[in-house]
N, C-alpha and C positions, 0 to 999 in steps of 0.2 A: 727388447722393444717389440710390441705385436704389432704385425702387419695387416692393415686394412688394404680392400680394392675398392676402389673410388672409381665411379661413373656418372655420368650426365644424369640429373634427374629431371623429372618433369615441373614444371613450373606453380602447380598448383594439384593437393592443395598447399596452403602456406600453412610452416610450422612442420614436425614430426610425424610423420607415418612408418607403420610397418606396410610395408611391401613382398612379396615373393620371395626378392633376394637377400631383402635387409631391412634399413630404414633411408627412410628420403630424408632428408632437410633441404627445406625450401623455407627461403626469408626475404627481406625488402631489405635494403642497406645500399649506405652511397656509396661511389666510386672511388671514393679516397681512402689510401692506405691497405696495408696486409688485411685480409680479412678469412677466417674461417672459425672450423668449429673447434671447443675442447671437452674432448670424451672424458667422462670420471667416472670409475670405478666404483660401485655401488660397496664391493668387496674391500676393496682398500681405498679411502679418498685420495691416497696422496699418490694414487698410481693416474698420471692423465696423458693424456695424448691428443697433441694439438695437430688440427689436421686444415690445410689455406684449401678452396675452393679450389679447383684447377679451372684453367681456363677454357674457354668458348661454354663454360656453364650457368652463364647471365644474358637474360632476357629483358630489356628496360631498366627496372630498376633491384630485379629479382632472380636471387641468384639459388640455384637450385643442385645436389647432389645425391646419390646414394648411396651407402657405405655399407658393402657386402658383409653376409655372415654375420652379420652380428645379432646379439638378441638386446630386444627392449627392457629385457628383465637385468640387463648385467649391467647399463652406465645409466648414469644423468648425463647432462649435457648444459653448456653454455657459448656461447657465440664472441669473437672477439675482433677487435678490429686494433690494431699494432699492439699496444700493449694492456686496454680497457676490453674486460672483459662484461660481459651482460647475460640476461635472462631471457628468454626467446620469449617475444613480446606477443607470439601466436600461441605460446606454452600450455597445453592441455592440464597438466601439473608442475605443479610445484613443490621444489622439495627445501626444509630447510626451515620455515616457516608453523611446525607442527603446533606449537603452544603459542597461545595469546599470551600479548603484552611483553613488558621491557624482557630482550637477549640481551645476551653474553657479545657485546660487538668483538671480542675478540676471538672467536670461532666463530659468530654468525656469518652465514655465507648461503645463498641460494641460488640453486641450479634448477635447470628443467628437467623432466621424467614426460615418459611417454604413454597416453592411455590406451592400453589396449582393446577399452570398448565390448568386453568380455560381459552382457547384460542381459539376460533375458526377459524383452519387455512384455513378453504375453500379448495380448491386444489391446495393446496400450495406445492411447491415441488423445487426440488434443479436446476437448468438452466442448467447446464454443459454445457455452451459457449465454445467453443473448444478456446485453446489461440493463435489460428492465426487468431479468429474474437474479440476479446478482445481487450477493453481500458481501463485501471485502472485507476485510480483518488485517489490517497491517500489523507487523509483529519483526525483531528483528533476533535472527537466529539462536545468537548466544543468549542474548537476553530474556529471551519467552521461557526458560526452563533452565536459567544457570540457577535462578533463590533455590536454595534446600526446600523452600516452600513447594515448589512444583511439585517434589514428592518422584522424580522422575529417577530411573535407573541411570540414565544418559544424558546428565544437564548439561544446559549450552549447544546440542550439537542437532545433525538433522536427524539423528534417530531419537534425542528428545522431542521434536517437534515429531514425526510419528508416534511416538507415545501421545500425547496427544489430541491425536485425530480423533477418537470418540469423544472429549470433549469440544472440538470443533463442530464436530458433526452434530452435539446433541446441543449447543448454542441456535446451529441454522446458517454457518456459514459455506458460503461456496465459493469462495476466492478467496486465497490468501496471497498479499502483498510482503515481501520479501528486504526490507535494507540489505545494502549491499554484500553478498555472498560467493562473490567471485573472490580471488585473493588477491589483498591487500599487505599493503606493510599498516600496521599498526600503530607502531614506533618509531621513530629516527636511532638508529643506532648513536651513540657516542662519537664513535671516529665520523660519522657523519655528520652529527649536528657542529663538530668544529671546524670540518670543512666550510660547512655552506655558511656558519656563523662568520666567518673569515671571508667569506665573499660579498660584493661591492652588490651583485644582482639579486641576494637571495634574501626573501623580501617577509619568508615565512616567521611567525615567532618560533624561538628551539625553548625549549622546556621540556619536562619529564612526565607530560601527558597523552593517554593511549588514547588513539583515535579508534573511541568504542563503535562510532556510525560508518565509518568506511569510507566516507566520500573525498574521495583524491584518484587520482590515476593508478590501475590497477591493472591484474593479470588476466583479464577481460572474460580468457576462455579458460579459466581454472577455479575450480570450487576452490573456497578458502577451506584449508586443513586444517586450520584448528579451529572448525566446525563440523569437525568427521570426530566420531568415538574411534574410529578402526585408520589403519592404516592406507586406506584407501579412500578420498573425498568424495573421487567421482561416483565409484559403486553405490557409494552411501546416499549421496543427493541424488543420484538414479532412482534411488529406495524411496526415498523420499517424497519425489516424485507421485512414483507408480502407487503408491499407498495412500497418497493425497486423493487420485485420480480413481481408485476405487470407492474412493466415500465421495465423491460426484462435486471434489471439491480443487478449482485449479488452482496453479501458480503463476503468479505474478513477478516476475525480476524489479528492482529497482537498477538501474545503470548508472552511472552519473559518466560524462567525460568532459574532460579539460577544453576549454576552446579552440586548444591547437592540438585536437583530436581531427587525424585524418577523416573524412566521410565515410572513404572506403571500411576503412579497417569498423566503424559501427556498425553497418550493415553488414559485413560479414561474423563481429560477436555477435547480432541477432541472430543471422542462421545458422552459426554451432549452437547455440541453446536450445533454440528450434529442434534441431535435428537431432542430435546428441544426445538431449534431454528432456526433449518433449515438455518444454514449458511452452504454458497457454500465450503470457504476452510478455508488454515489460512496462515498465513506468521511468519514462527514458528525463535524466538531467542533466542538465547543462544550456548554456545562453546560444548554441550552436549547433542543433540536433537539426538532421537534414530530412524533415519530416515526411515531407512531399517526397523524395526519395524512396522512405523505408516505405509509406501510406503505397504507393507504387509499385514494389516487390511483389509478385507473383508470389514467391514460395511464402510471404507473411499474410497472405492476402485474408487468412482466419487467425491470425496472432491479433490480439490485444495491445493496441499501443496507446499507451497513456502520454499524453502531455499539456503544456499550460496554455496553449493554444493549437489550433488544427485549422491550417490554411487550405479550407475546401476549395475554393477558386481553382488553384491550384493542383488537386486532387480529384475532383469531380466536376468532368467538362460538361458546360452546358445546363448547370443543376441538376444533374443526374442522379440518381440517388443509390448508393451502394443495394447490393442485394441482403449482405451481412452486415451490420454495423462491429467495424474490429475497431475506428477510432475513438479514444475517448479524452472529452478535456475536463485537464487536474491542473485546478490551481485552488487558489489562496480564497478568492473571491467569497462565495459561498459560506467559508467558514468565521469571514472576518464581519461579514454583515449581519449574520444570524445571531451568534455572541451579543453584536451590539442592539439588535431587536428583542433580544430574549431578556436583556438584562434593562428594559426599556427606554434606549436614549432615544431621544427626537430624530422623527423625519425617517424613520426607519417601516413603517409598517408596510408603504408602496413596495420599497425593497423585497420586505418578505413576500411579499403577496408572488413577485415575480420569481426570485428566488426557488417557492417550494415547490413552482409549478410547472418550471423551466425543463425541458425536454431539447436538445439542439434535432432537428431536421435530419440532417444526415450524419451525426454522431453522438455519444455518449455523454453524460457529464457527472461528475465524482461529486458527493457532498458531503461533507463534513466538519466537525466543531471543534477536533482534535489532532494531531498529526504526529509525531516520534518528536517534531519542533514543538516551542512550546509549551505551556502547558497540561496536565492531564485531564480530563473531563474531574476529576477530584478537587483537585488543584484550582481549576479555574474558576470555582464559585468557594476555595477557601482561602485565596490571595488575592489582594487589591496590587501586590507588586512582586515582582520576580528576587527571589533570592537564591542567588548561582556563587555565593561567595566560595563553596566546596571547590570550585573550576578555577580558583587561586588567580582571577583576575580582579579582583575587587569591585565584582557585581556591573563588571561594566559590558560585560558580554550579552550575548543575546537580546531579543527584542523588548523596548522600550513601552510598546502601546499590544497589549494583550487583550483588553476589553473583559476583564475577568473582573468579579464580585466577591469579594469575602461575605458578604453577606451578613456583617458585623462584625467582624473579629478575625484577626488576623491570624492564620494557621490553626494548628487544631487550638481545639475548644473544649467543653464539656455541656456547653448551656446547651439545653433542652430544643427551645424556639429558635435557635441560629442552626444548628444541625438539620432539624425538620426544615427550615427555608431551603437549606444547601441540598438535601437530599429530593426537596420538589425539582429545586432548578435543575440539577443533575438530571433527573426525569425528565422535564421538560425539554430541556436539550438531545436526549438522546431519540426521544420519541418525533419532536422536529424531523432529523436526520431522516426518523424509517418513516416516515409519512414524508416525505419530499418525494418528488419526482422522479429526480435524479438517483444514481446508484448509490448508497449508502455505504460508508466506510467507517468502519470503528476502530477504534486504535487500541492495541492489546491491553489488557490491563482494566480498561475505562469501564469494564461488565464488571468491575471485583473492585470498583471505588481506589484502583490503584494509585499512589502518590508518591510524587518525588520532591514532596518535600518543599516547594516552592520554587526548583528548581526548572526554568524555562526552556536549558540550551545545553541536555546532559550528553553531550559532546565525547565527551572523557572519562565520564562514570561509570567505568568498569565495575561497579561495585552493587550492594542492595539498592544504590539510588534509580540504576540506570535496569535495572532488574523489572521483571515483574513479578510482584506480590502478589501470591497466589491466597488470598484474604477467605478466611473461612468464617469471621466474624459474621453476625446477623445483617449486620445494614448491607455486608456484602453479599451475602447469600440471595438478602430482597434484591437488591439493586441485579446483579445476575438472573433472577427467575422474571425479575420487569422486564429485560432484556431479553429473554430468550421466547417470553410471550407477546414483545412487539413484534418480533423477527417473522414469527407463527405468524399473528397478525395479516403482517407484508403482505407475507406468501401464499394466505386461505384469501385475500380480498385481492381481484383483477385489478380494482382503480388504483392500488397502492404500486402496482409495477404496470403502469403503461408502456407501449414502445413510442408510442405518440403521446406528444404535450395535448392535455384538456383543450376544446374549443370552445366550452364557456357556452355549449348550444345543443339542442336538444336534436342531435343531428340519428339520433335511433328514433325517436317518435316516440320515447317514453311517456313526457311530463314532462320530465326534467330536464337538466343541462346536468353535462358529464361533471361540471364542477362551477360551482355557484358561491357566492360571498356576502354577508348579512351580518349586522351587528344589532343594536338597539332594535330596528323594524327588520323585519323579515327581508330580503331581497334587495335591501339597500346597505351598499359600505360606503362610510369618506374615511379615506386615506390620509386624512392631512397629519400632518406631523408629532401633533400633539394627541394622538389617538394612538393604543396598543393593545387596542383587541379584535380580533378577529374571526368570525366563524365560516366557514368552509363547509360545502355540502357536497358530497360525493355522490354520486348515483352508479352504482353497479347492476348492469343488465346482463340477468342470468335466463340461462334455457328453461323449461319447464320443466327439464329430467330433472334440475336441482333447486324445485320449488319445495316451501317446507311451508312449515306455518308460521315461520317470520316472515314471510315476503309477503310485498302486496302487489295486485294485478291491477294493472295501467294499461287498457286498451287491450292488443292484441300481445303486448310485453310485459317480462316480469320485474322488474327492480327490487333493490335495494336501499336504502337509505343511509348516509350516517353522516353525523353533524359534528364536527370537530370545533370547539367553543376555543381557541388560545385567550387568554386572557394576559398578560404581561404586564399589567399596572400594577402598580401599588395599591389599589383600591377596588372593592368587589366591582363588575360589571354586567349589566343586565345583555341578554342575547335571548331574540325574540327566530325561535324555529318557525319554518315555513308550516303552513297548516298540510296536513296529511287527509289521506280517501279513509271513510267511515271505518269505525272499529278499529283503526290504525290510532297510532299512539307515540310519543318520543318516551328512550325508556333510557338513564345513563347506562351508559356500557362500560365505561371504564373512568378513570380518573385520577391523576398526577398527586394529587392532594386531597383534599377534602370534597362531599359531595355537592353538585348546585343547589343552589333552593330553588324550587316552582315558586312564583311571581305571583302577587295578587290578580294577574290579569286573568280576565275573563276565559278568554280562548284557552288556558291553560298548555302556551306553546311556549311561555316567557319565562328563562330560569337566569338566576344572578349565580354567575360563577366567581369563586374568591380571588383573591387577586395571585398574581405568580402562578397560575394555576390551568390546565387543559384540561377540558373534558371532553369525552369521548358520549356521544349518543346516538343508539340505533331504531329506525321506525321499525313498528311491533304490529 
């Protein structure tokens, strides 16, 4: 039996360190019963050695040791308390875990491993993209490159998601959002699900489905390993990282934690990610996140924290206003109104109006039409209703009210005139998004007409449903190049990424107003209910250095012009452009569908756009 020397450790930090003379362990656990650690043999599992805390080595509620001599490369580790043994709930790794989807419950067993942080980050550092220059791309690890479609050497894992990076980079995004990638269980092992199915409290359904999204209580500070190609998660999401943050594009965490998620322990998994791995922010869930708290944290003070409300009161005394904006609010809002404007029900066009032009004062705000929930931007203009029957609950899961269009016909199709609706609205929708105000979020997949089939709530679909379809078909190719040249767009025009919401006032001394509203007559909109069209006029005030021969000269200033016609009825509508200075002209610029016609009127400013249909027009 080997002999360890045991000494007081220090109390923080919590969880495994190497140290000088050995490793610490340092944990939080109650006062009741035997408690210590059990060493295992990396060399032989079945050689362990349990070792009780000695005494005067608890501070509070945290009890702390060193165990000389040893090295991090020779055991895992697991924590016990009389005869239940457990996973160090601060566990940097995890071992046991390496493959997705249903174990062997009868040798499945996971221990903790120690990382030794062994990384070279070069000058690596955190991006702070302000988020009126921001595109997210949400994507979730295995899925973005497990189809064979990907084409990747390394699907499923983060070194497929680096394979990818120049096609990120050559889409236009700079923030990628993350489902959860810490480690998780997957599955309910066997001997487990009889367990808790045997108990009076446990309230879960057991079934034989993998939980492909992750969202349940997890190993907070440890990459999931069976999202590593190599034997090492951490090096690899390290990689991942720093590769990401070479092409000028950051990371995003999603978290989720349980209600009866201590405070403390969130704000300390923020600053191991932070610090350890150099991610930009997180996209934090759960009904119980202590926002005011993390918003608060000095060392997050440039992390990105997302969530579905952000109690500035709270956070910003006095209406003070941050110097960085790091918060940002993600919820539901945005995405569930626009759907229903774009697809034209009543009473919705004030909404948009607000909606596309919303900027928060002292924070962020996320927009988008698509989410990992859901439907796909595919999907939702070729299903009138959710079919999840694959998820073996009898379509009774996931959500009810979608706000989605088949647009004639229920799943795929082949008719000619119901595809060209589908594939305007799908344009329409996307182009919405990067023309809002707000930061723009596309959901993986939605650039390549990705589909799941009419599935809503692919929860469990480990498979091609829950995949993305890396579609090399034409519609998708177009739909991809639409995408990649609104993004362009965004990013070459000031008014499409403000850090301030429009004032609606000619507060430079243009002409114009930074953003104006007109439908039938120039300069007048009614909102009422029964209306769904809109045009929008942008003015961008540029220097002299980047005057061209598109620009026209207004006083002592140069502008821009461009008039955005949405149209959303079912029937063409007339939109009468503001008259322009001599030799200047409306010229279309772009267009969802088909192009306007110019109007028998006079002034030649009057054009009828089709119905379903945006057009884009630039003064010349």
């Amino acid at each position: 039996m080997e002999q360890f020397t045991i000494k007081k450790g220090k109390m923080f930090p919590l969880g495994a360190s190497v140290t000088e003379r050995g490793i610490q362990f340092s944990v939080v656990n109650s006062d009741a019963g035997s408690f210590g650690i059990v060493l295992i043999s990396k060399k032989n599992k079945n050689e362990k050695h349990r070792i009780s805390f000695p005494e005067g080595c608890r501070m509070g509620n945290i009890s702390s040791m060193t165990i000389e001599n040893i090295s991090a490369n020779d055991y895992t580790y697991r924590y016990y308390v009389d005869d239940e043994e457990f996973v160090d709930p601060y566990s940097c790794r995890v071992i046991g875990n390496e493959k997705f989807g249903e174990k062997d419950a009868a040798t499945y067993e996971l221990s903790s491993a120690i990382d030794l942080e062994e990384f070279d980050w070069e000058d690596d550092r955190l991006l702070c993209t302000p988020f009126s220059d921001t595109i997210l791309y949400l994507l979730h690890v295995r899925g973005f490159t497990k189809s064979s479609t990907s084409k990747v050497k390394h699907p499923g894992t983060f070194r497929g998601v680096i394979e990818k990076i120049p096609y990120l980079s050559d889409l236009g995004i700079t923030a990628v959002e993350i489902l959860p990638c810490y480690e998780f269980e997957e599955f309910v092992p066997k001997k487990e699900e009889l367990k808790r199915a045997e108990s009076t409290f446990y309230t879960e359904p057991v079934n034989d489905k993998v939980n492909f999204w992750g969202f349940k209580k997890g190993f907070y500070f440890a990459p999931k390993a069976s999202y590593s190609s190599s034997a090492d998660a951490c090096m690899e999401m390290r990689s991942m990282v720093k590769e990401l943050h070479k092409a000028g594009i950051e990371v995003i965490m999603q978290l989720y934690f349980p209600d009866d998620t201590k405070q403390g322990l969130i704000q300390d998994v923020l600053r191991h990610w932070v610090m350890k791995y150099h991610v930009d922010g997180f996209h934090l869930k759960g009904n119980k996140i202590p926002i005011a708290l993390l918003a608060t944290d000095p060392l997050l003070a440039n992390t990105k924290l997302f969530y579905d409300y952000i109690p500035e009161e709270e956070i910003y005394p006095s209406n003070t206003k941050p110097k960085y904006k790091n918060l940002c609010i993600y919820s539901d809002e945005y995405m569930y109104q626009i759907r229903k404007f774009l697809k034209a029900d009543p009473d919705m066009l004030s909404e948009f109006v607000r909606l596309e032009k919303r900027i928060p004062e002292r924070s962020g705000i996320v927009n988008f039409v698509t989410n990992y929930y859901g439907f796909s931007l595919n999907d939702l203009y070729s299903y009138d209703s959710k079919h999840n029957e694959a998820n073996g609950e009898n379509n009774r899961d996931g959500c009810n009210s979608n706000y989605s269009w088949n647009c004639g016909a229920e799943g795929a199709t082949k008719k000619k005139s119901i595809l060209a609706l589908r594939h305007r609205m799908i344009k329409n929708a996307m182009l919405t998004v990067l023309f809002g105000a707000g930061t723009p979020l596309i959901t993986a997949g939605d650039e390549l007409l990705n589909s799941l089939s009419g599935n809503n709530n692919a929860y469990c679909q480990d498979n091609e449903t829950g995949y993305v379809n890396w579609n090399t078909t034409k519609s998708a190719q177009e739909m991809y190049a639409f995408t990649k040249d609104m993004i362009a767009l965004r990013k070459s025009k000031s008014f499409l990424h403000r850090e301030e919401e429009a004032t609606l006032l000619d507060h430079v001394n243009c002409g114009f107003p930074d953003l104006s509203f007109h439908q039938e007559e120039a300069w007048k909109a009614d909102l009422a209910g029964d209306k769904h069209h809109i045009g929008m006029m942008f003015t961008e005030t540029v220097s002299s250095a980047s005057l061209g021969k598109n620009t026209s000269k207004v006083g002592t200033k140069f502008t821009r012009l461009y008039y955005v016609a949405f149209n959303m009825h079912w029937e063409e509508k007339e939109f009468s452009l503001p008259n322009l200075v001599k030799r200047s002209k409306w010229e279309q610029y772009f267009t969802t569908g088909d192009n306007a016609k110019q109007s028998d009127m006079a002034d030649n400013t009057s054009y009828l756009v089709p119905p379903r249909t945006i057009v884009i027009f630039e003064a010349k």
